[in-house]
DRENSEFI-39786 format. One record per atom (N, C-alpha, C, O): residue number from 1; residue in three letters; x, y, z. Coordinates in pm, whole numbers, plus 50000, padded with zeros to 5 digits. Layout:
BEGIN
<nr=NUM, rest=ALA, px=X, py=Y, pz=Z> $
...
***
This chain:
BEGIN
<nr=1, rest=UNK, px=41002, py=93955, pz=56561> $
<nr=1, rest=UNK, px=40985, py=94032, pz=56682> $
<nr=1, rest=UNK, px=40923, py=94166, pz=56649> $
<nr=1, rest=UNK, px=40961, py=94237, pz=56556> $
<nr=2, rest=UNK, px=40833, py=94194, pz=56724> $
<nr=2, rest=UNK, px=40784, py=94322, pz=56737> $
<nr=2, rest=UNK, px=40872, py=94453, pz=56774> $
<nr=2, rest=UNK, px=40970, py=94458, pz=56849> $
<nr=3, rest=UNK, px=40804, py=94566, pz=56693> $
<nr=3, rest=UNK, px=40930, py=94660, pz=56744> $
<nr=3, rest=UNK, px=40852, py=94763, pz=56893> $
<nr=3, rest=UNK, px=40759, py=94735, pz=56968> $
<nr=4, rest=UNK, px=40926, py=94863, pz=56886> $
<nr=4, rest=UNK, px=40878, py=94966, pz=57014> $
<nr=4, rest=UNK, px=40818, py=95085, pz=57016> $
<nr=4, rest=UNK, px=40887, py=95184, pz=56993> $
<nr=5, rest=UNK, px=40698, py=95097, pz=57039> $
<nr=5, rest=UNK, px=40608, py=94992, pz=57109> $
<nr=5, rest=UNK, px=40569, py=94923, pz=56971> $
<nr=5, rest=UNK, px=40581, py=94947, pz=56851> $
<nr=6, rest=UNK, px=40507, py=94806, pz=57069> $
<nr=6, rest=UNK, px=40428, py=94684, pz=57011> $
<nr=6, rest=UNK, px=40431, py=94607, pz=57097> $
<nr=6, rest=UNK, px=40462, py=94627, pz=57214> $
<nr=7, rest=UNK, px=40390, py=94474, pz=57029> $
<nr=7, rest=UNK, px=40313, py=94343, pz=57090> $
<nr=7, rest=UNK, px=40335, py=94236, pz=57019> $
<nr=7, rest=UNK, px=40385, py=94272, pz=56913> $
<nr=8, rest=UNK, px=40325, py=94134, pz=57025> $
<nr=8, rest=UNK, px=40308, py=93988, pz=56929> $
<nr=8, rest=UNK, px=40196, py=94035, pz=56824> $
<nr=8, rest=UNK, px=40184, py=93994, pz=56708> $
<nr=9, rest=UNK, px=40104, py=94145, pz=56898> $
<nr=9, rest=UNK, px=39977, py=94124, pz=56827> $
<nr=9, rest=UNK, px=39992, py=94211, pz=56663> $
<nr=9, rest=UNK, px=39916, py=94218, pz=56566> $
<nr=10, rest=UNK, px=40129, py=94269, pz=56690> $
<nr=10, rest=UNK, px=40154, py=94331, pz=56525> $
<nr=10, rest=UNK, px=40187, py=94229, pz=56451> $
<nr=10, rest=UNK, px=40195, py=94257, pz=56331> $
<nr=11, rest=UNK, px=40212, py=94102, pz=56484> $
<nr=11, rest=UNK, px=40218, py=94019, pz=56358> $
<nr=11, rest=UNK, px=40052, py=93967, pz=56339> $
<nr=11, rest=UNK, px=40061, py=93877, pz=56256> $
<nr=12, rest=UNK, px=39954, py=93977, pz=56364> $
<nr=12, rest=UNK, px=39824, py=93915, pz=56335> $
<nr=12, rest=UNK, px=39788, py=93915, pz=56211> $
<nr=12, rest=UNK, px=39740, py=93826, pz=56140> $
<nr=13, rest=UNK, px=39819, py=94039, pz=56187> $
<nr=13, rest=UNK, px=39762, py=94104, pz=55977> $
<nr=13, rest=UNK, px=39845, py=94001, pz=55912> $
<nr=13, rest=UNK, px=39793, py=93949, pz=55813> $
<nr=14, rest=UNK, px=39999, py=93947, pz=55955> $
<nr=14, rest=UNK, px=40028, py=93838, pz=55822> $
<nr=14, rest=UNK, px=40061, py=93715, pz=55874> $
<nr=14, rest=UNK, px=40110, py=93631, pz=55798> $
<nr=15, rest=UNK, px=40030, py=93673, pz=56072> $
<nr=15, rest=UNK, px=40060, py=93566, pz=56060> $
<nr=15, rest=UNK, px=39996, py=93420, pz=56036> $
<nr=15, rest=UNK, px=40049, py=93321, pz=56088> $
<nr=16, rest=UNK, px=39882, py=93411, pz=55956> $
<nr=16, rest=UNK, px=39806, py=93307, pz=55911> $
<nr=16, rest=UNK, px=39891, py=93298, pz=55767> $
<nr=16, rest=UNK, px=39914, py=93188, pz=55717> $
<nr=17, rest=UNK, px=39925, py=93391, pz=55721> $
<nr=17, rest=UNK, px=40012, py=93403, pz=55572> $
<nr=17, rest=UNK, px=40134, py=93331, pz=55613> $
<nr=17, rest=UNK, px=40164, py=93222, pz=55564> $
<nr=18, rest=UNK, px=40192, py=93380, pz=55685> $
<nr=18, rest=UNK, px=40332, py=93324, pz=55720> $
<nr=18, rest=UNK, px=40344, py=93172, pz=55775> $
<nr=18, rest=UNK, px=40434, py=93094, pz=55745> $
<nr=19, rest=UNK, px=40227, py=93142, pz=55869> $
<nr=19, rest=UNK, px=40175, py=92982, pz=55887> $
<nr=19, rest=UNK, px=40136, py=92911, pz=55813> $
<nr=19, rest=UNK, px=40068, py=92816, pz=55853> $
<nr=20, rest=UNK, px=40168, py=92932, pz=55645> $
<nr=20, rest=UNK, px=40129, py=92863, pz=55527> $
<nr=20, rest=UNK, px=40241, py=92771, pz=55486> $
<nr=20, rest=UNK, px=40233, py=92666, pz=55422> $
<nr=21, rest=UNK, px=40381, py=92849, pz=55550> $
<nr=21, rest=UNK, px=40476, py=92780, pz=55491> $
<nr=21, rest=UNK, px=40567, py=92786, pz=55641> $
<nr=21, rest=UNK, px=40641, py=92688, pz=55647> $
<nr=22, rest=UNK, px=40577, py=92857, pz=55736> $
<nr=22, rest=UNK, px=40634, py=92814, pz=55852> $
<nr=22, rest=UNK, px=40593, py=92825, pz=55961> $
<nr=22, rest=UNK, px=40496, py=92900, pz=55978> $
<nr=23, rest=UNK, px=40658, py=92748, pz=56087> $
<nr=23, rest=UNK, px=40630, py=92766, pz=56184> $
<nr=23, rest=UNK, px=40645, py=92902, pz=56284> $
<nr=23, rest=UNK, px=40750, py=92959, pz=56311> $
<nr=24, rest=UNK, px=40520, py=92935, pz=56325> $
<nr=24, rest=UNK, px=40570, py=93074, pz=56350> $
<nr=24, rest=UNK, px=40527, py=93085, pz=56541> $
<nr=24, rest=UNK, px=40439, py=93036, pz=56613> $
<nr=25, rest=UNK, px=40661, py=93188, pz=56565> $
<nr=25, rest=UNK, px=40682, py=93146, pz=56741> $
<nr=25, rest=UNK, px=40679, py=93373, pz=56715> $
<nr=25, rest=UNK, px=40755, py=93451, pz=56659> $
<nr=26, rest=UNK, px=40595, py=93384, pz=56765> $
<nr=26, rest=UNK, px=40610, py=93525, pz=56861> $
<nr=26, rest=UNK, px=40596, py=93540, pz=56964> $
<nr=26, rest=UNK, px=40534, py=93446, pz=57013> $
<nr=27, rest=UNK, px=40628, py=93636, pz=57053> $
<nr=27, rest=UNK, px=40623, py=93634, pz=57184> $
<nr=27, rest=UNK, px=40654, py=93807, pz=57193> $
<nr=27, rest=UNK, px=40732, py=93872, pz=57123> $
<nr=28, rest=UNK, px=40559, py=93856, pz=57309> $
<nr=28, rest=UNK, px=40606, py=94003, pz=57360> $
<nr=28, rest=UNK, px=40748, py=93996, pz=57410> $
<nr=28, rest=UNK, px=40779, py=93927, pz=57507> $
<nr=29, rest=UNK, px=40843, py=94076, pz=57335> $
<nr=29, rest=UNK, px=40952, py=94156, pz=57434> $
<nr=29, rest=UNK, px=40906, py=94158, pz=57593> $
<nr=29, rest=UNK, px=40800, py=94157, pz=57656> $
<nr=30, rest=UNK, px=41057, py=94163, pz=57623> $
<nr=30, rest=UNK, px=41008, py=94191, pz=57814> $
<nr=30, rest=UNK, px=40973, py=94366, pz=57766> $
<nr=30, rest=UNK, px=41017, py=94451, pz=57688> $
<nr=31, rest=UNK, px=40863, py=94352, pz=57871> $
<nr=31, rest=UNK, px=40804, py=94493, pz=57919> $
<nr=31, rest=UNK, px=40735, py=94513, pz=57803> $
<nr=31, rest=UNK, px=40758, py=94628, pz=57765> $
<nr=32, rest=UNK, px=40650, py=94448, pz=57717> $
<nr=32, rest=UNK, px=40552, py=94495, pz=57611> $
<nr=32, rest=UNK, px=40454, py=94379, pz=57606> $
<nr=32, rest=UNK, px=40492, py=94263, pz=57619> $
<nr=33, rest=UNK, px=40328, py=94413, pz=57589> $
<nr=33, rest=UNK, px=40181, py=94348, pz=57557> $
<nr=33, rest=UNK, px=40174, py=94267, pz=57719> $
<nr=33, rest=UNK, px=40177, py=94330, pz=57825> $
<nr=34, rest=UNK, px=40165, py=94145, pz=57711> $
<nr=34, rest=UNK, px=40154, py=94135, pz=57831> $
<nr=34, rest=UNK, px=40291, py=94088, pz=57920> $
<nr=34, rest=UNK, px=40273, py=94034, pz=58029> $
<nr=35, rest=UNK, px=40383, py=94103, pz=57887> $
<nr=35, rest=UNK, px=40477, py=94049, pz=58003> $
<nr=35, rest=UNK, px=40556, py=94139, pz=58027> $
<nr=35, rest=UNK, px=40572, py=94226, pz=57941> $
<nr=36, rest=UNK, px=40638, py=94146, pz=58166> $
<nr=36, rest=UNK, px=40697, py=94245, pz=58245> $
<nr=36, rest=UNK, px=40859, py=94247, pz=58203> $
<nr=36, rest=UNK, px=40902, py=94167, pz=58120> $
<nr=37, rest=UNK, px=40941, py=94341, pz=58263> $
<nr=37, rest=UNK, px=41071, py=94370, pz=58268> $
<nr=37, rest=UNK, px=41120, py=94437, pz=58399> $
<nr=37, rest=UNK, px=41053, py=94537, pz=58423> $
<nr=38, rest=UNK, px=41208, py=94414, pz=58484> $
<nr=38, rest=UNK, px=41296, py=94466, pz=58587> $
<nr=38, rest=UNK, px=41326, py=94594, pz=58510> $
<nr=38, rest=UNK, px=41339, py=94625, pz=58392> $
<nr=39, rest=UNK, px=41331, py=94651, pz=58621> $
<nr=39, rest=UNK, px=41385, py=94832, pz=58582> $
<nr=39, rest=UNK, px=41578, py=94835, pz=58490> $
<nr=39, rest=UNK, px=41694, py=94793, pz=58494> $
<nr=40, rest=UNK, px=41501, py=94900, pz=58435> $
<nr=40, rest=UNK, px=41674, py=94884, pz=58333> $
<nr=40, rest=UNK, px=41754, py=94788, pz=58267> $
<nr=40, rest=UNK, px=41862, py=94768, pz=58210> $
<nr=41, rest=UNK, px=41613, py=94723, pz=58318> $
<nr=41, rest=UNK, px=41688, py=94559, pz=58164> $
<nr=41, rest=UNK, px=41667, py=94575, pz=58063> $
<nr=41, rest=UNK, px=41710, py=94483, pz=57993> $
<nr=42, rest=UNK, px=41593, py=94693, pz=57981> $
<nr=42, rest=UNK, px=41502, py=94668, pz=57855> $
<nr=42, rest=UNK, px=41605, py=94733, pz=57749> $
<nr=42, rest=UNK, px=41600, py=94849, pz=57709> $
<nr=43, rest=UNK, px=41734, py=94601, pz=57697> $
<nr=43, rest=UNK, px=41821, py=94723, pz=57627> $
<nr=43, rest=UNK, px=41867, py=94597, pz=57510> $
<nr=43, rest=UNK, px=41875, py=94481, pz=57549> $
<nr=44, rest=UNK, px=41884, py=94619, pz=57422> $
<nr=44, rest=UNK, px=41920, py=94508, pz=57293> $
<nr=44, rest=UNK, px=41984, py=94408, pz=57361> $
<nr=44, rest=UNK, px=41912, py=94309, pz=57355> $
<nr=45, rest=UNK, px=42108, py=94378, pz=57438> $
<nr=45, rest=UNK, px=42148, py=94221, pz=57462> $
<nr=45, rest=UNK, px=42087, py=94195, pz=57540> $
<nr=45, rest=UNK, px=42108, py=94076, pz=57565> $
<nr=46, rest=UNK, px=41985, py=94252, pz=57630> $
<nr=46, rest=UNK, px=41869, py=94143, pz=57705> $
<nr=46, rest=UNK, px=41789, py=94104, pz=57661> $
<nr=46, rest=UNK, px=41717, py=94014, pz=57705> $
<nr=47, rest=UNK, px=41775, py=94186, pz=57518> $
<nr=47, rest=UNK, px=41632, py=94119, pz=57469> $
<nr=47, rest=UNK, px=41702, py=94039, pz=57350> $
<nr=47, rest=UNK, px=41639, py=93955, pz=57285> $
<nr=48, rest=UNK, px=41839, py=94070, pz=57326> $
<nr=48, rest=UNK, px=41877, py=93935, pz=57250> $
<nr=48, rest=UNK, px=41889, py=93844, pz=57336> $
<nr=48, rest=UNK, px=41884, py=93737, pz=57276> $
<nr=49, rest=UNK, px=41898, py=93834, pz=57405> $
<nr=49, rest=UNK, px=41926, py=93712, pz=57568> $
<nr=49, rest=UNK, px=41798, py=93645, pz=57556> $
<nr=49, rest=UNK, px=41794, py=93533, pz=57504> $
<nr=50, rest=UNK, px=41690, py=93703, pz=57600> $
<nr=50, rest=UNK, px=41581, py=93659, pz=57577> $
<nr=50, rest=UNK, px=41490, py=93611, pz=57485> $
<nr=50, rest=UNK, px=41380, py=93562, pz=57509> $
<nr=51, rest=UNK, px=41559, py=93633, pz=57351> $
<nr=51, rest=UNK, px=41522, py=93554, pz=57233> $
<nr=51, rest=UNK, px=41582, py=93404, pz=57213> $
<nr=51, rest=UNK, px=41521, py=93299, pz=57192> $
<nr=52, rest=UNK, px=41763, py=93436, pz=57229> $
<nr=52, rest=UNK, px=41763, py=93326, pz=57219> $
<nr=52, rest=UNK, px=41734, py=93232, pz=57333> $
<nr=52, rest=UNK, px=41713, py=93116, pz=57300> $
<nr=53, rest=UNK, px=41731, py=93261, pz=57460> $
<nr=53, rest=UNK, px=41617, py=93146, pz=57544> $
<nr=53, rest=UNK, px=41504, py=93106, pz=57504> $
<nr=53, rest=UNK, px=41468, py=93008, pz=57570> $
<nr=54, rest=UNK, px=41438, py=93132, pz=57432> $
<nr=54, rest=UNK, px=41322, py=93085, pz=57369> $
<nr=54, rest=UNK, px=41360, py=92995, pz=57282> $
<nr=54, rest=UNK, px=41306, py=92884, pz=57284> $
<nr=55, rest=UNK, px=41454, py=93023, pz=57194> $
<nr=55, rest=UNK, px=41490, py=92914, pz=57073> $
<nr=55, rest=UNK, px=41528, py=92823, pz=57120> $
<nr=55, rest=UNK, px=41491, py=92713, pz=57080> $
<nr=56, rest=UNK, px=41619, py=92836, pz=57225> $
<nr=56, rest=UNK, px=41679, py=92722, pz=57324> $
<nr=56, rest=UNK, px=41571, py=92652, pz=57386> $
<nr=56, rest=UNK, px=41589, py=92531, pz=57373> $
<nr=57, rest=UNK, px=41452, py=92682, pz=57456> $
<nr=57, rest=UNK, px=41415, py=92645, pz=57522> $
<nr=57, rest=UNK, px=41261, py=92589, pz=57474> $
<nr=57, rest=UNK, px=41185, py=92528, pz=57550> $
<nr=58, rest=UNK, px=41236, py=92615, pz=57356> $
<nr=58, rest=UNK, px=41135, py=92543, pz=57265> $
<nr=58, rest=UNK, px=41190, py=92419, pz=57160> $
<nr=58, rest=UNK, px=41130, py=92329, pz=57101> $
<nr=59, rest=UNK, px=41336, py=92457, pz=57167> $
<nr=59, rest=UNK, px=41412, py=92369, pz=57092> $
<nr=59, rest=UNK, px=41396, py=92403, pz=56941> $
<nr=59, rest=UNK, px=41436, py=92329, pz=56851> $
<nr=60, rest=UNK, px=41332, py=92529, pz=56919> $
<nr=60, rest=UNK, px=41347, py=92554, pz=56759> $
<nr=60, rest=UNK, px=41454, py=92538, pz=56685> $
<nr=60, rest=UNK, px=41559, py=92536, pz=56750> $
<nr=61, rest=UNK, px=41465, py=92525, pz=56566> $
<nr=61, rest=UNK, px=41578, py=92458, pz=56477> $
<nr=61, rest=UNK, px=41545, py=92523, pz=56340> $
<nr=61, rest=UNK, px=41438, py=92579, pz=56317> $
<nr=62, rest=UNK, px=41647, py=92510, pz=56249> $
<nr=62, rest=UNK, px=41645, py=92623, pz=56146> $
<nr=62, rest=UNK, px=41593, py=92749, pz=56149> $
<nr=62, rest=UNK, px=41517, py=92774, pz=56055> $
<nr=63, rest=UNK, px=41615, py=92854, pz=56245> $
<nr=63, rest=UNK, px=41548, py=92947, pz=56319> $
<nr=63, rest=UNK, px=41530, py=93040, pz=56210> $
<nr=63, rest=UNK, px=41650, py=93049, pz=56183> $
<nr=64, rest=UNK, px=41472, py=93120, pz=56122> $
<nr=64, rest=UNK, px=41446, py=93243, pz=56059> $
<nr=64, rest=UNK, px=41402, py=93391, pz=56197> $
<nr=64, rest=UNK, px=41298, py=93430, pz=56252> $
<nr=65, rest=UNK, px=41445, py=93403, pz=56199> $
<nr=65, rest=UNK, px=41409, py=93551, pz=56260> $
<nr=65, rest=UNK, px=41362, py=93694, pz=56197> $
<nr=65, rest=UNK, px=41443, py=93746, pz=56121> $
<nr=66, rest=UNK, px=41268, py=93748, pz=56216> $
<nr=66, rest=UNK, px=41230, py=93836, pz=56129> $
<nr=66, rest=UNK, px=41200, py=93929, pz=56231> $
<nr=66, rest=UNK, px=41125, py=93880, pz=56316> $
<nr=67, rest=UNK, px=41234, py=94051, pz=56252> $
<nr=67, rest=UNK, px=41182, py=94174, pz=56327> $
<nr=67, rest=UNK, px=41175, py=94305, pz=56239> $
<nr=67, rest=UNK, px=41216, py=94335, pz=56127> $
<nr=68, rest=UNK, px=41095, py=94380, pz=56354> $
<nr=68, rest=UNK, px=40992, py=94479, pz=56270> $
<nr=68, rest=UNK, px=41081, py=94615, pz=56403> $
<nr=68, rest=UNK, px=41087, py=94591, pz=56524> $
<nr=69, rest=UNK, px=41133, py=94733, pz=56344> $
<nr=69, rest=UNK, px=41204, py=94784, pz=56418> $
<nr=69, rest=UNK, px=41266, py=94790, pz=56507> $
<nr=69, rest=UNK, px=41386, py=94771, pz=56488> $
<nr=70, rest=UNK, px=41212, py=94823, pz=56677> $
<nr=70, rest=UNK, px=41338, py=94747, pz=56757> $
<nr=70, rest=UNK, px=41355, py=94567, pz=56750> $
<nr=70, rest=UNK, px=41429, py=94495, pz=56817> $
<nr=71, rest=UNK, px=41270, py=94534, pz=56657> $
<nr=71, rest=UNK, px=41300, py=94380, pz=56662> $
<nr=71, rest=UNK, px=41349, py=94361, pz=56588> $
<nr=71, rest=UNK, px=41406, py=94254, pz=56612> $
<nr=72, rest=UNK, px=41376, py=94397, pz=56490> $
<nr=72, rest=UNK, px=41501, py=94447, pz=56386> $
<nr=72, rest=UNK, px=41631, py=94450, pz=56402> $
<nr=72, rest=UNK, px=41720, py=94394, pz=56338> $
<nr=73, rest=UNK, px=41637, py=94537, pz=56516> $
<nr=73, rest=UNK, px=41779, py=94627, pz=56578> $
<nr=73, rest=UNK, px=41810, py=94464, pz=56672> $
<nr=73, rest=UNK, px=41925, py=94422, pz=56662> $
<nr=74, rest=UNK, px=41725, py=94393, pz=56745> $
<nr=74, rest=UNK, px=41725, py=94300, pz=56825> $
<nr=74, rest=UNK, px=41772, py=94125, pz=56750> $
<nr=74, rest=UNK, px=41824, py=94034, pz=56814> $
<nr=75, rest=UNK, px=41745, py=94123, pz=56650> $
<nr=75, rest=UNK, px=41734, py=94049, pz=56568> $
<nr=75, rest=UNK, px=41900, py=94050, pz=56487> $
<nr=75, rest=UNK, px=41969, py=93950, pz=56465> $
<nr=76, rest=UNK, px=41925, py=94153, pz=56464> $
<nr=76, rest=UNK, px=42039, py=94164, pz=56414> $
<nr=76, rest=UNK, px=42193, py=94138, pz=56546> $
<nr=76, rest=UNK, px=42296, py=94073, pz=56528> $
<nr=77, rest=UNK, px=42150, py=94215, pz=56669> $
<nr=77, rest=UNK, px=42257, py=94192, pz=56769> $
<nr=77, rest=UNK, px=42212, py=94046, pz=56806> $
<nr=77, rest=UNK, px=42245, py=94063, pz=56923> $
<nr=78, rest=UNK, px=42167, py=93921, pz=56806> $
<nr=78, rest=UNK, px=42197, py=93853, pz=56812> $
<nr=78, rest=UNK, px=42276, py=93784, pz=56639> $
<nr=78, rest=UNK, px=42307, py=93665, pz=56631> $
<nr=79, rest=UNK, px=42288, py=93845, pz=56564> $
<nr=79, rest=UNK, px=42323, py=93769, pz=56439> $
<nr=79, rest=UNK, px=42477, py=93802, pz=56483> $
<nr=79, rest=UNK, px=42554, py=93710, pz=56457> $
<nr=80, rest=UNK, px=42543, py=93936, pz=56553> $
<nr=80, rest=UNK, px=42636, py=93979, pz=56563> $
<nr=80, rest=UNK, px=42699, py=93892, pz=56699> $
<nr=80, rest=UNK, px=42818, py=93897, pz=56727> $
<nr=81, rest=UNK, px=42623, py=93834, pz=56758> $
<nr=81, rest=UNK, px=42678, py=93797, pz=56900> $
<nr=81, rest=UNK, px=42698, py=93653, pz=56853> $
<nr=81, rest=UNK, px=42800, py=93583, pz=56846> $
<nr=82, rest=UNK, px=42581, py=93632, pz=56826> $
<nr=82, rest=UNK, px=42556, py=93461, pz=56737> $
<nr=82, rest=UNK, px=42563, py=93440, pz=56612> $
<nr=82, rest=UNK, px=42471, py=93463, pz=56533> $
<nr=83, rest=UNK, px=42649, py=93403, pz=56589> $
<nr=83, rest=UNK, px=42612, py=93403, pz=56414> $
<nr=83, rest=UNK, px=42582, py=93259, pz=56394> $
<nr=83, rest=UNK, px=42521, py=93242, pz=56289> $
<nr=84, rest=UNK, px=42602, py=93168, pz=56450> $
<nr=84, rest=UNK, px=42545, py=93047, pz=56431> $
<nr=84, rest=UNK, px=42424, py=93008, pz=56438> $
<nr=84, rest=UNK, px=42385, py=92906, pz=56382> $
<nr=85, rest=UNK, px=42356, py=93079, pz=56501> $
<nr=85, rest=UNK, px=42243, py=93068, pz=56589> $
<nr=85, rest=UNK, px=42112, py=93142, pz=56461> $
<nr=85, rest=UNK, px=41989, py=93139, pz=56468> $
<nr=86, rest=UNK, px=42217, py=93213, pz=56335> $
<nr=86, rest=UNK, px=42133, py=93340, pz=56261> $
<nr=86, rest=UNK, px=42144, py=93258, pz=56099> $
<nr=86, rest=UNK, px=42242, py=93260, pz=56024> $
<nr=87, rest=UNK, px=42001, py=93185, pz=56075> $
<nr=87, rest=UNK, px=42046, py=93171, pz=55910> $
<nr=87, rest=UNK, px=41995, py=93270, pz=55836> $
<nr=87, rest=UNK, px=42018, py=93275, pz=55715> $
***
């Protein structure tokens, strides 16, 4: 995950590197690059909420998560909420 500000598009510089050996899923945070956010949703358990709907909902499996400052901070409160969900 991208941190704040950013975009998906901060992973570009390594994600052909990282598509050598995994599958790689980015997506903008709500309210960054192109997609929106409701006023006052934009706070770590919504955007952990919103991560793991994606995993859920692409059906990813052996999930690695990697974030880059607030995706970092985002990345980790779901390891704390989910720990199953965090290898």
């Amino acid at each position: 995950m991208h941190g704040c500000p950013g975009s998906t598009e901060d992973w570009d510089p390594i994600r052909s590197q990282l598509s050598q050996k995994y599958h790689v899923t980015a997506f903008d945070r709500p309210g960054h690059g192109f997609s929106s956010v409701a006023a006052n949703s934009c706070n770590l358990d919504f955007n952990a909420g919103v991560t793991l709907e994606v995993i859920e909902t692409l059906g990813l499996k052996d999930v690695l998560v990697v974030g880059h400052s607030y995706g970092a901070a985002t990345a980790l409160r779901i390891a704390i909420q989910n720990p199953s969900h965090i290898h």
